[in-house]
C-alpha positions in Angstrom: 78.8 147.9 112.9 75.8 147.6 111.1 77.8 145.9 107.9 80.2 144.0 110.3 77.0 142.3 111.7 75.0 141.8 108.3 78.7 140.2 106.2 79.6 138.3 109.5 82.6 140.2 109.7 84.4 140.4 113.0 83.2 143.7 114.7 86.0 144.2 117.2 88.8 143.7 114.1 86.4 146.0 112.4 86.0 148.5 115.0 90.1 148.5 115.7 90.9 148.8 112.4 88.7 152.0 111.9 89.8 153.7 114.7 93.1 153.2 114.0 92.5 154.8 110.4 90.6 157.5 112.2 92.8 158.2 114.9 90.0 158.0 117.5 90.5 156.7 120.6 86.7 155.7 122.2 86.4 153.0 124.6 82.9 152.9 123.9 82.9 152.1 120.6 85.0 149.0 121.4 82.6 147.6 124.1 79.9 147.7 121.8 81.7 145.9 119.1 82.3 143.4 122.2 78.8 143.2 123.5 77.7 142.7 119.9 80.4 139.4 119.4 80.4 138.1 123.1 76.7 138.6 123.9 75.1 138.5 120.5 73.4 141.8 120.7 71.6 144.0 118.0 73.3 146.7 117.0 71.6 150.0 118.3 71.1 147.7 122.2 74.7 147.2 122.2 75.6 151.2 121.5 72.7 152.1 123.9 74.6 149.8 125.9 78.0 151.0 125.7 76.9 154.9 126.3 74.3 154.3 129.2 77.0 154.7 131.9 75.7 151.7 133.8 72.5 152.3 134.2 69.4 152.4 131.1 65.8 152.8 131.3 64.5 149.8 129.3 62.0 147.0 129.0 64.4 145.0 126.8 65.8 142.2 129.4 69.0 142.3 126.9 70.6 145.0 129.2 70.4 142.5 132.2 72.4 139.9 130.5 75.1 142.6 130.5 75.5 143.3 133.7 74.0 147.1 133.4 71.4 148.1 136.0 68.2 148.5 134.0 65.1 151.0 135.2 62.1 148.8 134.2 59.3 150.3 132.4 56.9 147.1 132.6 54.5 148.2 135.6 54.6 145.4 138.3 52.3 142.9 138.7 49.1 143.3 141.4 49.1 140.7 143.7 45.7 138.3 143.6 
């Protein structure tokens, strides 16, 4: 993914291509190809992304954008 991102390559042709040479059959790995093509997201968010199940404790906004439920580690505001 890492390559596919630096040589503008396409990383779900990539991504299909080796797990077709592979054998391996990994939704995950295919979502994050996604998320890194659809949603323009680094490479190590969009595998954090694709593994987290749906939820991800984070203070990187990216998650929201993707529709995963992110635990906030920024502290809330006090109120003045």
């Amino acid at each position: 993914m890492l390559l596919a991102k630096r040589y503008n390559f396409d990383p779900v042709k990539v991504t299909r291509s080796v797990m077709a040479i592979c054998n391996i059959d990994d939704e995950r790995l295919l979502k994050t190809a996604i998320y890194i093509k659809d949603y323009n997201v680094k490479v190590f968010d969009a595998f954090h992304a694709a593994h987290c199940s749906g939820t991800i404790i984070s203070s990187d906004s990216v998650f929201d954008r993707l529709g995963i439920r992110r635990v906030k580690l920024e502290g809330e505001e006090p109120d003045t």
